[in-house]
N, CA, C and O of each residue as an XYZ file, in Angstrom:
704
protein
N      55.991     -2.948     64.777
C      55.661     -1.575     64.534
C      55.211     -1.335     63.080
O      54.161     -0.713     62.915
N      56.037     -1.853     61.808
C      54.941     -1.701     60.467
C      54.290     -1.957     60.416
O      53.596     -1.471     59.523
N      53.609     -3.168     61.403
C      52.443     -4.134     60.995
C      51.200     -3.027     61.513
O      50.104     -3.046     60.952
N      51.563     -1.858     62.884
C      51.142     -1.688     63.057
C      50.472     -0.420     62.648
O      49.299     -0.051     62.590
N      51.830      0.207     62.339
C      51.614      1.346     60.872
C      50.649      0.845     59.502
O      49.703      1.465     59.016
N      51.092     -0.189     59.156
C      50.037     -0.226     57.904
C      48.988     -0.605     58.187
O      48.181     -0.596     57.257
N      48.498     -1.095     59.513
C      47.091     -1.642     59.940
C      46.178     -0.345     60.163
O      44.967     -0.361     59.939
N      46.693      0.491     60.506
C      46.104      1.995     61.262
C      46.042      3.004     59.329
O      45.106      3.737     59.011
N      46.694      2.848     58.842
C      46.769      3.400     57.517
C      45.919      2.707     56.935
O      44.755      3.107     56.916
N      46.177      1.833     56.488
C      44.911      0.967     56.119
C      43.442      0.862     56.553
O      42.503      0.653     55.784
N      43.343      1.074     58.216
C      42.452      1.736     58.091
C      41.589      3.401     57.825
O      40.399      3.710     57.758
N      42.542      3.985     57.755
C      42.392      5.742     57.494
C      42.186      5.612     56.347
O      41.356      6.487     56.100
N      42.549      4.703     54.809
C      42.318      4.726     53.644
C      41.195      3.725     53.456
O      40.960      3.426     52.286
N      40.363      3.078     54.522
C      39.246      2.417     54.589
C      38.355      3.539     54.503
O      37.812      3.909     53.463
N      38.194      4.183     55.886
C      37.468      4.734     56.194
C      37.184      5.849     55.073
O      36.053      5.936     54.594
N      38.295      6.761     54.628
C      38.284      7.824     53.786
C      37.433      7.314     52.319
O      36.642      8.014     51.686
N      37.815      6.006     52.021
C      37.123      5.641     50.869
C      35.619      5.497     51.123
O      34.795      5.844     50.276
N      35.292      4.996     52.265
C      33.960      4.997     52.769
C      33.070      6.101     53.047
O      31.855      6.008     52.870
N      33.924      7.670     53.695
C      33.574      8.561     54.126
C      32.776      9.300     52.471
O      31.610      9.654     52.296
N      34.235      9.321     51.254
C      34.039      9.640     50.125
C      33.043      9.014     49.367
O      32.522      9.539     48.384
N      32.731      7.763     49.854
C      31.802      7.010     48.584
C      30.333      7.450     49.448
O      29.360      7.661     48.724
N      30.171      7.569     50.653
C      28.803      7.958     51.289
C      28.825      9.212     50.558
O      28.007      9.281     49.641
N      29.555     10.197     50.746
C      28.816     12.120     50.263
C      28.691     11.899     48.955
O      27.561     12.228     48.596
N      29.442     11.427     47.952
C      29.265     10.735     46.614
C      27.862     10.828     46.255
O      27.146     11.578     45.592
N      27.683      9.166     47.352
C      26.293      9.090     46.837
C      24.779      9.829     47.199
O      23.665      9.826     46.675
N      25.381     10.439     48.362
C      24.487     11.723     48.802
C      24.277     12.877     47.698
O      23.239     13.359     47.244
N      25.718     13.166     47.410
C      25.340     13.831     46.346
C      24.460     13.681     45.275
O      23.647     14.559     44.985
N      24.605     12.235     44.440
C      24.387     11.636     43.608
C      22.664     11.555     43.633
O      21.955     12.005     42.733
N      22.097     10.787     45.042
C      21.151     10.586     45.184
C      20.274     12.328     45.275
O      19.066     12.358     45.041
N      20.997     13.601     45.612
C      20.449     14.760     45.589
C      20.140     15.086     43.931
O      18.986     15.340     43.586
N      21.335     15.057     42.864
C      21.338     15.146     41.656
C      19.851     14.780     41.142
O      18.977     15.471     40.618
N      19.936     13.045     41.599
C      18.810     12.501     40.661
C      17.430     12.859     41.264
O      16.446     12.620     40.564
N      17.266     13.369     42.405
C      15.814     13.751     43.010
C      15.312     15.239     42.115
O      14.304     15.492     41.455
N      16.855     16.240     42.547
C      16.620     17.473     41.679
C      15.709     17.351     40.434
O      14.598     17.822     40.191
N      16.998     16.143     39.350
C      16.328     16.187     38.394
C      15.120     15.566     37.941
O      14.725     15.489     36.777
N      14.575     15.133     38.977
C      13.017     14.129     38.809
C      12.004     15.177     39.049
O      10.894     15.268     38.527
N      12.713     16.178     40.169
C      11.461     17.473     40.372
C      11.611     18.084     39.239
O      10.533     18.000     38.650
N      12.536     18.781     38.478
C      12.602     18.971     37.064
C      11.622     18.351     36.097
O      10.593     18.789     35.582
N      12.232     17.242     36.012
C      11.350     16.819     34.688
C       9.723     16.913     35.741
O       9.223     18.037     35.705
N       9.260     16.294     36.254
C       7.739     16.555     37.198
C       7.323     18.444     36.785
O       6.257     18.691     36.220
N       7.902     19.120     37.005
C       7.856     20.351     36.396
C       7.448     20.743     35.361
O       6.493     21.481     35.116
N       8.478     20.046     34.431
C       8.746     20.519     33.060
C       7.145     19.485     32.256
O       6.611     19.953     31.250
N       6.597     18.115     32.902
C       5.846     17.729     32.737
C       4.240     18.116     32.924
O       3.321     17.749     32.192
N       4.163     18.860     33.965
C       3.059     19.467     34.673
C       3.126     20.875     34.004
O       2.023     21.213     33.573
N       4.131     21.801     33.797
C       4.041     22.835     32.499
C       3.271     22.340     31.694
O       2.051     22.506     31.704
N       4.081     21.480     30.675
C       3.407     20.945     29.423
C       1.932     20.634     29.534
O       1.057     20.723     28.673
N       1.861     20.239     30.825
C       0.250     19.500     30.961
C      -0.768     20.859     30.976
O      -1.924     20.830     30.555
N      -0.083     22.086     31.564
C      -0.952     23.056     31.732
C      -1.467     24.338     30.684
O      -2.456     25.054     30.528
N       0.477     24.031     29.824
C       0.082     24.667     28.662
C      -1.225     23.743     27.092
O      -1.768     24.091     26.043
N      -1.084     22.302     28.097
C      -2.160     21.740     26.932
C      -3.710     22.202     27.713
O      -4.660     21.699     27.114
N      -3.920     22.646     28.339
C      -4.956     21.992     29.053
C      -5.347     24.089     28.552
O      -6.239     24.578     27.859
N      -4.731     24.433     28.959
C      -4.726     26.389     28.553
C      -5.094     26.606     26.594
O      -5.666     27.590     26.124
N      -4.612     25.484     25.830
C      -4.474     25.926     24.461
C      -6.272     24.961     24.569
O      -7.310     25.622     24.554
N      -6.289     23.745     24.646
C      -7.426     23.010     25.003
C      -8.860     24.327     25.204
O      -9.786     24.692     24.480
N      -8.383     24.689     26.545
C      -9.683     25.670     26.889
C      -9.804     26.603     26.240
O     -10.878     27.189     26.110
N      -8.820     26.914     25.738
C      -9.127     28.196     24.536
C      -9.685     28.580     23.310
O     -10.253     29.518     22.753
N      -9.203     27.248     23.107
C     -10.225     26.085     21.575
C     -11.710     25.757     21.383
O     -12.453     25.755     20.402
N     -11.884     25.447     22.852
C     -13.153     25.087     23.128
C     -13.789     26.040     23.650
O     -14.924     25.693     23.976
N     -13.389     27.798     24.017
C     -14.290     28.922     24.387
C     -14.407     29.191     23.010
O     -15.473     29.421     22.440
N     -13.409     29.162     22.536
C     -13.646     29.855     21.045
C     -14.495     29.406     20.330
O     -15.110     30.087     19.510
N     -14.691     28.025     20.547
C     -15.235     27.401     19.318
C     -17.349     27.483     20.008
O     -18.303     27.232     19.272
N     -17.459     27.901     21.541
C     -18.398     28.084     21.708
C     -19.109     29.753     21.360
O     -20.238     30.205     21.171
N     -17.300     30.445     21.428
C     -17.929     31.641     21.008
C     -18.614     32.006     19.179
O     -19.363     32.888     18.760
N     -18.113     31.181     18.693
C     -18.177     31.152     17.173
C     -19.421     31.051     17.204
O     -20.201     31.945     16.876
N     -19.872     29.383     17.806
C     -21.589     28.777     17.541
C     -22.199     30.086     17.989
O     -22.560     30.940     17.180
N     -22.300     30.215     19.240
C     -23.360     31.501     19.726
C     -23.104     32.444     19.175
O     -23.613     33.219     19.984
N     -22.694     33.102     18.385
C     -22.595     34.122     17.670
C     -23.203     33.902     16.497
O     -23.808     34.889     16.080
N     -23.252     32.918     15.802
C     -23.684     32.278     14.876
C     -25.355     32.041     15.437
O     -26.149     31.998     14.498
N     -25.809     31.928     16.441
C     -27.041     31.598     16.207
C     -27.946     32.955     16.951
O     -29.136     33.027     17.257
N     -26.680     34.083     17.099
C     -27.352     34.967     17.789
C     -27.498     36.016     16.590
O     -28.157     37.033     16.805
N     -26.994     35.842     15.512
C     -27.044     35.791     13.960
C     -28.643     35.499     13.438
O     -29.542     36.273     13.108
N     -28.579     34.232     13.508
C     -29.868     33.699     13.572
C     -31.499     34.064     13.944
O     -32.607     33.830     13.461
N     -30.796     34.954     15.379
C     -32.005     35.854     15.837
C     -32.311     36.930     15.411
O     -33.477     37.322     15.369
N     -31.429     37.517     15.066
C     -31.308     38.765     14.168
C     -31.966     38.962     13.009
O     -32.383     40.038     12.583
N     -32.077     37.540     12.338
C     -32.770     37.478     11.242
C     -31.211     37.560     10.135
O     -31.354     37.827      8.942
N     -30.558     37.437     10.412
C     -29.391     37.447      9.357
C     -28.902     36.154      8.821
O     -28.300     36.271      7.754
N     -28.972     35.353      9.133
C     -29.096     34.183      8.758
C     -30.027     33.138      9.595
O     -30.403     33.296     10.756
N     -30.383     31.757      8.524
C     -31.611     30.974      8.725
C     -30.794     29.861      9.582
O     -29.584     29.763      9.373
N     -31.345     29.118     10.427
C     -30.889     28.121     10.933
C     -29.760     26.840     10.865
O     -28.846     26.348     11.526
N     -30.562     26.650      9.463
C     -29.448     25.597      8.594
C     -28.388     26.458      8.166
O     -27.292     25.902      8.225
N     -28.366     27.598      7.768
C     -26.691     28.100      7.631
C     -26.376     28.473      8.938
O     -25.172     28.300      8.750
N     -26.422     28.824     10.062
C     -25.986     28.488     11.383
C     -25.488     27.493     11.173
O     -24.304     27.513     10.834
N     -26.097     26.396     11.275
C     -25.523     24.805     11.567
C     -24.533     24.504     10.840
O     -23.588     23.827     11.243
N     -24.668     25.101      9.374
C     -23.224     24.177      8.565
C     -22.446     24.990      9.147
O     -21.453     24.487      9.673
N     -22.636     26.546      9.250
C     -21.242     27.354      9.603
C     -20.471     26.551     10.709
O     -19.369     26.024     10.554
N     -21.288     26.543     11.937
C     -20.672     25.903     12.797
C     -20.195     24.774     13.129
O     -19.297     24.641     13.961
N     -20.992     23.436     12.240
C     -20.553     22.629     11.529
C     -18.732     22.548     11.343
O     -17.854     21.879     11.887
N     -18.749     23.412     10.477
C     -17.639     23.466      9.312
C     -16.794     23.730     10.341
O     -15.880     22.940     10.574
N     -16.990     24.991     11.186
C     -15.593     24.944     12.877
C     -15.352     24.172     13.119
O     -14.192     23.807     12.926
N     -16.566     23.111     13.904
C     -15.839     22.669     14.552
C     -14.944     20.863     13.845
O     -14.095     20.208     14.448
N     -15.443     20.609     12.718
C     -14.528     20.067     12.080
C     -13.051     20.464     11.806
O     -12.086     19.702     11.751
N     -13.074     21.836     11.644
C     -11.512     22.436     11.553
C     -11.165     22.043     13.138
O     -10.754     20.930     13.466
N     -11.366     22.981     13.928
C     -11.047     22.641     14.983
C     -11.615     21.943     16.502
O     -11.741     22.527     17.579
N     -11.937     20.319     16.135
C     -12.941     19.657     17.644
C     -11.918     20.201     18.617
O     -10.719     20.451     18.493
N     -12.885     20.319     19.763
C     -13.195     20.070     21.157
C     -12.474     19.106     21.397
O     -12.216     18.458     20.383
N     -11.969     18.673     22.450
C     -10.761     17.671     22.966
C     -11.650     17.551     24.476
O     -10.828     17.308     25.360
N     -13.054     17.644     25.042
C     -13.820     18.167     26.785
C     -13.309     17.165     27.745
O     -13.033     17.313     28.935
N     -13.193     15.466     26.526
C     -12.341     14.849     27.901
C     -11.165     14.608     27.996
O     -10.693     14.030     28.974
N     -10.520     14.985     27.055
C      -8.702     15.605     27.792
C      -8.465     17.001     28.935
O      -7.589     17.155     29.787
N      -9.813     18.042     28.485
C      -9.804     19.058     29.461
C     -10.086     18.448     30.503
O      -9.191     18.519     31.346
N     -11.184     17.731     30.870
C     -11.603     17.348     32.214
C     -10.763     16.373     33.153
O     -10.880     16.147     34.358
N      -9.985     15.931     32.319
C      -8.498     15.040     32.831
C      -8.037     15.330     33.172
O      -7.897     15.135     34.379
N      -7.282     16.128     32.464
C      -6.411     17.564     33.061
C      -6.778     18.356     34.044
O      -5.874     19.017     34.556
N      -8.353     18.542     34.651
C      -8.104     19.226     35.270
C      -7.832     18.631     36.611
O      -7.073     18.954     37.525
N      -9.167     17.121     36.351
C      -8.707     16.557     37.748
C      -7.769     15.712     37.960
O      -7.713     14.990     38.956
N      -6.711     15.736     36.766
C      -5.417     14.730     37.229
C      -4.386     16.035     37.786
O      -3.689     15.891     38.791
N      -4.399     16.977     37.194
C      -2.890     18.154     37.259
C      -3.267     19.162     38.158
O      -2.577     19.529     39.109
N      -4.784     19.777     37.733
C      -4.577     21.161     38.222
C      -6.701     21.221     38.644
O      -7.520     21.923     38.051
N      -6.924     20.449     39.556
C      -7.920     20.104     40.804
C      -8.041     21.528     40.923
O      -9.174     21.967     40.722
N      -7.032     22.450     41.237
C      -7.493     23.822     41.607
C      -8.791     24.740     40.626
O      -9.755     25.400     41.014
N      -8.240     24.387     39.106
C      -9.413     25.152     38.263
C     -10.755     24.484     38.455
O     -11.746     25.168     38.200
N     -10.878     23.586     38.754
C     -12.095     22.494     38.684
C     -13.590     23.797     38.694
O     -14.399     23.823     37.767
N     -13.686     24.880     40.065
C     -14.798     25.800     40.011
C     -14.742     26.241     39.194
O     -15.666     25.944     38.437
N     -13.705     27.266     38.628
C     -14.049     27.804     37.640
C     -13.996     27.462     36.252
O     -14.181     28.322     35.391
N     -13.745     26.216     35.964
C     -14.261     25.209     35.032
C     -15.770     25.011     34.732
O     -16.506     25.115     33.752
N     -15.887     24.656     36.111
C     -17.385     24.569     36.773
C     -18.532     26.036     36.302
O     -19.376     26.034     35.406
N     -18.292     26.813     36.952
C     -18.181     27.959     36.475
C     -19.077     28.593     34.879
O     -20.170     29.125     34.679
N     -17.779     28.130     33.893
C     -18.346     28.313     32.727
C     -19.078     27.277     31.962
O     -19.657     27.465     30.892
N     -18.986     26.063     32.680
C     -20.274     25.198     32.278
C     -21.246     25.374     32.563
O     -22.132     25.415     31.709
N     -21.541     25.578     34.044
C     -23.023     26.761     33.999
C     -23.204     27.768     33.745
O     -24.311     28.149     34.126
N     -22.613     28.507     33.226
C     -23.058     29.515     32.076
C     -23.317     29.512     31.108
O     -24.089     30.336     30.619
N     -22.581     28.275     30.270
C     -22.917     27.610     29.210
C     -24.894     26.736     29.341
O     -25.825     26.755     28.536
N     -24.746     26.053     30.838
C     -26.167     25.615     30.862
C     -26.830     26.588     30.479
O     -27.640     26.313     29.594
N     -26.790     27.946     30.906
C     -28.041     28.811     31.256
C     -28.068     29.689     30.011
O     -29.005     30.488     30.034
N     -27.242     29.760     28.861
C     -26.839     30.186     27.694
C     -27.555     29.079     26.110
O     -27.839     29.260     24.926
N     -27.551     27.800     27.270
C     -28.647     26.478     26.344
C     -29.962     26.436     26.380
O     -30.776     26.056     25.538
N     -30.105     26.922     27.582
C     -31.714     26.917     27.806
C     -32.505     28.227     26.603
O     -33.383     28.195     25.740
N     -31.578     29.279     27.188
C     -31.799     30.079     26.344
C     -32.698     29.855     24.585
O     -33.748     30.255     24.084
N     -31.439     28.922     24.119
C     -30.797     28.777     22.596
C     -32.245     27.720     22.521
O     -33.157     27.928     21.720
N     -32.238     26.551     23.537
C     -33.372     25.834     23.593
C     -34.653     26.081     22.987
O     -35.217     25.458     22.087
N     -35.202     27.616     23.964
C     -36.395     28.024     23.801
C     -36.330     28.843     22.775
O     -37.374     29.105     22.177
N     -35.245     29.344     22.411
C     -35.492     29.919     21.023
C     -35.622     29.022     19.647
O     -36.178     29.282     18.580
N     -35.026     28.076     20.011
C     -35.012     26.795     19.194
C     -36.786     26.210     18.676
O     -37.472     26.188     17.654
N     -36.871     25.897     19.797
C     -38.296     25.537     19.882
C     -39.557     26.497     19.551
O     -40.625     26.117     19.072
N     -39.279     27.556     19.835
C     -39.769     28.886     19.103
C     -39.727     28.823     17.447
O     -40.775     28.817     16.801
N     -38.518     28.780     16.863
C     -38.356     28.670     15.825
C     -38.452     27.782     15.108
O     -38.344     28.035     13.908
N     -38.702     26.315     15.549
C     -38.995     25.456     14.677
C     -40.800     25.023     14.666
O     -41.473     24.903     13.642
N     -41.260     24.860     15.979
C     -42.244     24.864     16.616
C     -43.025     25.810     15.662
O     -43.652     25.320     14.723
N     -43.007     27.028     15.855
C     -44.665     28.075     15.451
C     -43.634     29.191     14.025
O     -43.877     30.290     13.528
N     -42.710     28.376     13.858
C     -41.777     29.557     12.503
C     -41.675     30.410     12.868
O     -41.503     31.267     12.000
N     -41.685     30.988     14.477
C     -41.058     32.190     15.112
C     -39.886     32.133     14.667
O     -39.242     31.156     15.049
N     -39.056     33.293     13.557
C     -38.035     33.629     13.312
C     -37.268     34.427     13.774
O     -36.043     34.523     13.694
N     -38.639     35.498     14.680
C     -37.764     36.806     15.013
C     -37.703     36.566     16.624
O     -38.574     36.301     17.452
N     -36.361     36.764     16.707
C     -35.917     36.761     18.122
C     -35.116     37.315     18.989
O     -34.185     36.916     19.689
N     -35.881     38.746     18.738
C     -36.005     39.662     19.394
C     -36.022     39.625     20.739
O     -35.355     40.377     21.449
N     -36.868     38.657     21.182
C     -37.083     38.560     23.180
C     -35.984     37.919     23.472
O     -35.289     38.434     24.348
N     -35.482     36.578     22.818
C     -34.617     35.917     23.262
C     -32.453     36.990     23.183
O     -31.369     36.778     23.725
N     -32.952     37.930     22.282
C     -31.326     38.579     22.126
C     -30.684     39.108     23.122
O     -29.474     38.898     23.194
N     -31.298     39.863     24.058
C     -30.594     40.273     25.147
C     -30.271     39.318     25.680
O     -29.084     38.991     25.677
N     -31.379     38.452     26.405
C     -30.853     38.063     27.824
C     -29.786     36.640     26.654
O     -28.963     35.853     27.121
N     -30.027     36.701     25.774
C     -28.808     35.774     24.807
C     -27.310     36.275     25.008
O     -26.370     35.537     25.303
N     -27.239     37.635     24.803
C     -26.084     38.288     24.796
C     -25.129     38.499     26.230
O     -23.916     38.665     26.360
N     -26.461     38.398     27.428
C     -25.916     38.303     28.786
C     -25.562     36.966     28.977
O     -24.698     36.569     29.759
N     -25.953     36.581     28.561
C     -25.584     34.862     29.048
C     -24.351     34.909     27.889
O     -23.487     34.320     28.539
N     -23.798     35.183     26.777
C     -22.546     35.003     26.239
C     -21.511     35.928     27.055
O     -20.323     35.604     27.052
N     -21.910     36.998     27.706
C     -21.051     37.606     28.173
C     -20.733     36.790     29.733
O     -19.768     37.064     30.446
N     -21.621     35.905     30.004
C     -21.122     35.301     31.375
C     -20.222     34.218     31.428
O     -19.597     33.625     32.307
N     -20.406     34.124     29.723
C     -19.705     32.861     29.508
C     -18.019     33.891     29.578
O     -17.177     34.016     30.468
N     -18.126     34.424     28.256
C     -16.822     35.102     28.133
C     -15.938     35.227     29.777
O     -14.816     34.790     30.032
N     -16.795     35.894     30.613
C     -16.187     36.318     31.719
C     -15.768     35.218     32.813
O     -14.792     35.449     33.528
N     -16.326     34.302     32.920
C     -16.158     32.954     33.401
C     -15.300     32.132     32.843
O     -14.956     31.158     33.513
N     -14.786     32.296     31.601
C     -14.236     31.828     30.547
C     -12.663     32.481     30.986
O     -11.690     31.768     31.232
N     -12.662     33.664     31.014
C     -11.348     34.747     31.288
C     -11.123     34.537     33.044
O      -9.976     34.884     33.327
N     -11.716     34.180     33.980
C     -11.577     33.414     35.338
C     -10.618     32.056     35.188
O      -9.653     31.720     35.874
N     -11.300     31.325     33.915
C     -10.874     29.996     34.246
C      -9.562     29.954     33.938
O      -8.735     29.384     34.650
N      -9.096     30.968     32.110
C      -7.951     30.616     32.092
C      -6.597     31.374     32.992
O      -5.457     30.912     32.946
N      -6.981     32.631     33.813
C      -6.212     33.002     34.389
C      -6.029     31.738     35.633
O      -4.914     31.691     36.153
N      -6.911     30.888     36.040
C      -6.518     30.206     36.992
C      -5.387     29.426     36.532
O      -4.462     29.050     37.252
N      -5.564     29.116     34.801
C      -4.925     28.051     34.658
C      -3.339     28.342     34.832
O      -2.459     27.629     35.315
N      -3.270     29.950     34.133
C      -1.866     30.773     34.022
C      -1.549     30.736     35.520
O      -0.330     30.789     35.685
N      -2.025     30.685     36.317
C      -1.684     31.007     37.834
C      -0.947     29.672     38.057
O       0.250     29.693     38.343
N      -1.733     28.317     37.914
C      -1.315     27.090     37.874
C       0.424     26.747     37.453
O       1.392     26.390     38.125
N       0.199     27.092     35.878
C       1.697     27.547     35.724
C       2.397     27.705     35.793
O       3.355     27.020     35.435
N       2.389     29.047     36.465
C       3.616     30.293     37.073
C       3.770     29.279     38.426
O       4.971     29.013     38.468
N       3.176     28.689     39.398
C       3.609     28.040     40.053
C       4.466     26.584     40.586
O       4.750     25.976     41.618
N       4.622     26.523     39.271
C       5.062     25.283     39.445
C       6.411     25.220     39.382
O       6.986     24.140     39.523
C-alpha cells in the first residue's frame, strides 16, 4: 500500500510539474512574441518618423530652389545668384531620395502614389524651369513673365501633392 501511495503521488507531482512547466512556457513564449511585435512597432515608427522628417527636407528644399528661380523670373535676381543660393541649401541641408525611396518600398508600399504623385509634379514644374532656362540662356530672354504663372501652378501642385503624401505618411504611423 505505500508503494502504492507514493507511486500515484509521484505521479500527481509529475504531472503537476509538467502541467506548470507547459503554461510557463506558454506564457513565456506569449511574453516574447508580444515583445517582438513591440519592438517591430517601435521599429516601423522610427522608420516612418525618418522617412516623414526625410520628405519634409526634401519638399522644402524643392520649395526653396523654385522660389528662388521664380525670383529669377521676376527679374529680382540673375541666374547665378539663384544657383549659389540654392547651392548653399542644399549643402546645409542634402536630400537623403534614396533612403526615401527605401523607405517607402521596404515599410510603407502604401505612400508609393502619392510619392509618385509629387514627382510628377515636380516633372511638369521642370519642364517648365527647362524652357525658361533655355529661354534665358539661349536668346538672354530675362523676362519671364509667360513662364510665372503656369510656374506658380505647377509649385502649387507640388505643395499640394506634397501635403497628400505626408498625411499618408502620418496615417502610416498612427497605424501601427
Amino acid at each position: 500500500m505505500p508503494l502504492l501511495s507514493a507511486a500515484v503521488g509521484g505521479t500527481v507531482a509529475l504531472a503537476s510539474v509538467y502541467f506548470t512547466n507547459r503554461a510557463n512556457m506558454k506564457r513565456f513564449d506569449t511574453e516574447i512574441e508580444r515583445g517582438e511585435k513591440r519592438r517591430r512597432a517601435e521599429v516601423l515608427r522610427d522608420r516612418g518618423e525618418d522617412l516623414y522628417m526625410l520628405s519634409e527636407q526634401w519638399l522644402i528644399n524643392l520649395a526653396i530652389n523654385y522660389l528662388g528661380e521664380a525670383r529669377v523670373m521676376q527679374g529680382k535676381l540673375t541666374y547665378n545668384q539663384h544657383l549659389d543660393l540654392a547651392h548653399s541649401q542644399t549643402e546645409k541641408n542634402p536630400g537623403n531620395f534614396q533612403r526615401i525611396a527605401l523607405l517607402i518600398d521596404v515599410y510603407f508600399p502604401s505612400t508609393r502614389k502619392a510619392y509618385d504623385d509629387v514627382l510628377l509634379a515636380r516633372t511638369t514644374l521642370n519642364k517648365i524651369s527647362a524652357a525658361y532656362k533655355r529661354a534665358y540662356e539661349g536668346g538672354g530672354d530675362v523676362d519671364g513673365t509667360r513662364f510665372i504663372q503656369p510656374f506658380v501652378e505647377a509649385q502649387k501642385a507640388i505643395e499640394a501633392a506634397g501635403e497628400v503624401y505626408k498625411r499618408q505618411i502620418i496615417e502610416c504611423i498612427r497605424t501601427i
